[in-house]
N, C-alpha and C positions, 0 to 999 in steps of 0.2 A: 387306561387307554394306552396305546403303543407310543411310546416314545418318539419315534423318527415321524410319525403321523402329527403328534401335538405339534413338534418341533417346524413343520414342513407350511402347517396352517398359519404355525403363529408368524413365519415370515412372510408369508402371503399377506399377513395382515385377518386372518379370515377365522380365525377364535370365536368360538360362542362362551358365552358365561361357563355355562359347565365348565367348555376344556377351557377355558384361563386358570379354573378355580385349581382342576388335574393339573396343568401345563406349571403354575407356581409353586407346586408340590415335588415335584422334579427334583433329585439327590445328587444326581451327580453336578457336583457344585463345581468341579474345573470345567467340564461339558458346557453348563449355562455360561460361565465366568467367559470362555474363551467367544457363545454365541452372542452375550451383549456389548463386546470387544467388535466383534466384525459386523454387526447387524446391517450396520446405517452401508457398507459395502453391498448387502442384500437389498435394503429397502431403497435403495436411488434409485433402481429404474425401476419403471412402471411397466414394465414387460417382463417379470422376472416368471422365470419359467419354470418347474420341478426341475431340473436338470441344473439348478442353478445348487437346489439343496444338495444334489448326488456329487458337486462340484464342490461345497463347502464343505461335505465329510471328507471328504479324501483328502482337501487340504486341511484340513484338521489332522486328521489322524498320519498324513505324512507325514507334519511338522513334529508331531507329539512319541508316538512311539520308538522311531530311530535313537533319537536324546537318552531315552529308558534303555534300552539296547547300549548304545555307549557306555553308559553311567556304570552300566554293570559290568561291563566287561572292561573297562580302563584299567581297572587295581590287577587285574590280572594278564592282562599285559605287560604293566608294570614291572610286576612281580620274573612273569617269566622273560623279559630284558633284564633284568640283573643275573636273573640264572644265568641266559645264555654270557652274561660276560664272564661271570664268575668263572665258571666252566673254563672258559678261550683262559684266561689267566693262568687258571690252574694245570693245563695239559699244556701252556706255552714255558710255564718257569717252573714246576713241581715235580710234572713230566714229560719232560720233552729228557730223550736220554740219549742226545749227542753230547759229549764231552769236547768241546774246546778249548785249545791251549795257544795265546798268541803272545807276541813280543812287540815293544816297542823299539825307540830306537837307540841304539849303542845296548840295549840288552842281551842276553844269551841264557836260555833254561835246558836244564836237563829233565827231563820226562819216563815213565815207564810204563807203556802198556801192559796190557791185561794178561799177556802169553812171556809177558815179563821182558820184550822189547826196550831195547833201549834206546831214546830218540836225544836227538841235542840240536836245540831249537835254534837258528842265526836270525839274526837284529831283524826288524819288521816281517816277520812270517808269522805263520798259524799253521796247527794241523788243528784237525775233527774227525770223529768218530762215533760210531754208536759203541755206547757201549756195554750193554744192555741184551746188545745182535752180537757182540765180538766171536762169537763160537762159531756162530752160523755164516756170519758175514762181515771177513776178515779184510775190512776196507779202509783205507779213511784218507779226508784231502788234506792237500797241501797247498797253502798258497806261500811261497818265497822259500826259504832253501834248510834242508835241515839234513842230519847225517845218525843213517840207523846201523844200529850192532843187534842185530834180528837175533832172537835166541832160537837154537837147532831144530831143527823139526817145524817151525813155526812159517806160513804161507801167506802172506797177504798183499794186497794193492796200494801200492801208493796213486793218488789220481790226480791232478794237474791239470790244468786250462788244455794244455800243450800236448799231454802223452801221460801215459799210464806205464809206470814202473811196477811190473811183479817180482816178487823173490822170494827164493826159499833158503832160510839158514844163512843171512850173508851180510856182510856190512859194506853199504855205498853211500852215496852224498848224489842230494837229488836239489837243484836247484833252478827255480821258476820265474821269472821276471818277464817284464812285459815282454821283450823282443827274444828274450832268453830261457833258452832250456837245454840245463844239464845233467848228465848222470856219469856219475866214477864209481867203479866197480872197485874194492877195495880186497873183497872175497867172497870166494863164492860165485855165484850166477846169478843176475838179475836181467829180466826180458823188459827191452822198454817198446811201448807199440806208441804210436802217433797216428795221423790219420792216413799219412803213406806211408811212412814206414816202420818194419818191425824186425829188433835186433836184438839178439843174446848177447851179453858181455861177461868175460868173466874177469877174474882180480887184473886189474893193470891194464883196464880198457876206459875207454869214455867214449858216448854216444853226447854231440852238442846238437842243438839248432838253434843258428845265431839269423833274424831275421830273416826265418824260412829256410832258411842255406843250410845243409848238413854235414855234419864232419866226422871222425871218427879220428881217435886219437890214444897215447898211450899215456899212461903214468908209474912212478916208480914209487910215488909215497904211500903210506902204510894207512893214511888219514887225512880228511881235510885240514888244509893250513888254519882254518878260521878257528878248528877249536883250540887251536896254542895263540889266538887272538893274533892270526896275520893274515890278512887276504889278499891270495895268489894269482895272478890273468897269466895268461897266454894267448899273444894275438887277437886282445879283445878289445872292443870299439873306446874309447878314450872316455865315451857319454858314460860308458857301465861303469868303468872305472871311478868317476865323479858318483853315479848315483850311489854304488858301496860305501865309498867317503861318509857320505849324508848320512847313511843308515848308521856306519857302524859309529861314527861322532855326534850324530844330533845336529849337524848343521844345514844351511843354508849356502849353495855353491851357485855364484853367476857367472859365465863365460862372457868376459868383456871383447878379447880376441882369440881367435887362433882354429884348426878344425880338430872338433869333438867327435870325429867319425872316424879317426888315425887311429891304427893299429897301438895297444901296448902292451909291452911285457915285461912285469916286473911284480912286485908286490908291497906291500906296507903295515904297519903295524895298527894295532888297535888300540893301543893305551899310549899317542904320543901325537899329537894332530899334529904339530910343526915339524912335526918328523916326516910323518904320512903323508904331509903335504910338497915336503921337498922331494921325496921319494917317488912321486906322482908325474911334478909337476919339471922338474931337473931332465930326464932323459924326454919327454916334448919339449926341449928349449923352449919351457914357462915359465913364470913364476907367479905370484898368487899375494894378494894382501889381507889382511887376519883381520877383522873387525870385532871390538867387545859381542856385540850382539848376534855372534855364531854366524854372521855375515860372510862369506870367501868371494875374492873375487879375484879369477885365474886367467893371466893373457898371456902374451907373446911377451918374452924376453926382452926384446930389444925394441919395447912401446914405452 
């Protein structure tokens, strides 16, 4: 006899002997298992109606099939979430083909690009590049200040928050700081562009912008002062002055008095901090007190 027939009578209650005898013969054992499970939900009312049966298969078989669906397909989910990480890992740290190079503080590196450039890296900076693309795409950034001896024939972009220095075959000093951006032309020609302005310079030029403001300026040295470990200002905010300090010694500088917005000009060394700090701190009629724990703290003279 039909199954869903037995099944339909026996909740009605309306079975004859025959079908009990078929309807207890019945194989699929989770099928019965689940209809003696819910029966007494069918048999409470007295008005149960067929549509009550067409009600009890669909909530059977919603409950039941989805779960089989899941079960199967969970391991394989699984599986391809590890892929997809494995994947993200391996094309983040195996291949990923930027090369970067960055410095701490009171550090200095010497570096050499692919075209055989030579770069020399000052205290807390980085560059990056592809290099991988270098033939095709002769790029790469800069954050904080570094000084290139381009080898001849050789074309590429230095790039910057700030402005974008190109050059061909030339050695300059490009350096980037929050409020600062410079470029000295030491030989050769180098194009620096910004977002208003765009300028060629060649040996014995400087393109600055100091808090927006632009200048132009000349110089007579062959090299920046920092690679003989001495850092040179002219006319520059007393704040920049302190922030070099920090980088190029590893310390910790707080202005107790005085204005840190004052023009200066002078320079200091790198291998001498009670040097570099009187050298600093003498022509601002300051002075400064030394703490074990790389602590400074610079006021007015006469406090």
């Amino acid at each position: 006899m039909d199954k869903d027939y037995l099944i339909e009578k026996w909740l009605k209650n309306e079975l004859t002997e025959a079908e009990k005898q078929s309807f207890s013969k019945l194989d699929d054992a989770e099928f019965n298992q689940y209809i003696i499970d819910s029966a007494k939900h069918f048999k409470a009312s007295q008005n149960s109606k067929i549509d009550d049966f067409n009600t009890f298969k669909t909530r059977y078989y919603s409950q039941n099939t989805p779960v089989k669906q899941l079960n199967w397909w969970s391991p394989l989910i699984k599986i391809a979430s590890v892929l997809v990480i494995a994947l993200g890992l391996y094309f983040t740290f195996f291949n990923n083909p930027e090369t970067l190079f960055e410095t701490v503080a009171s550090e200095k590196i010497s570096i050499e690009l692919p075209d055989l450039t030579k770069v020399e890296l000052n205290a807390q900076s980085s560059i990056a590049y592809n290099s991988k693309n270098w033939k095709n795409n002769r790029a790469l950034k800069l954050n904080g200040e570094a000084y290139f001896k381009v080898a001849k024939g050789s074309v590429f972009d230095v790039k910057t928050k700030q402005g974008v220095v190109t050059v061909v075959g030339t050695q300059f000093n490009v350096k980037q700081r929050d409020n600062y951006f410079e470029v000295k032309c030491f030989e050769g020609i180098v194009k620096v562009t910004t977002n208003d302005i765009s300028k060629q310079l060649v040996a014995g030029e400087t393109f600055q912008l100091l808090n927006g403001q632009f200048s132009e300026g000349k110089t007579k040295a062959s090299s920046p002062k920092w690679i003989d470990n001495m850092s040179e200002f002219e006319a520059i905010p007393f704040k920049e002055v302190l922030a070099e300090l920090e980088r190029q010694y590893n310390i910790q500088i707080t202005i107790k008095t005085g204005d840190i917005d004052r023009l200066f000009t002078g320079s200091f060394i790198h291998n001498n901090l009670e040097n570099a700090l009187k050298a600093v701190t003498q022509p601002m009629n300051m002075t400064y007190e030394l703490n074990p724990s790389n602590l400074v703290v610079i006021h007015e003279a006469n406090n």
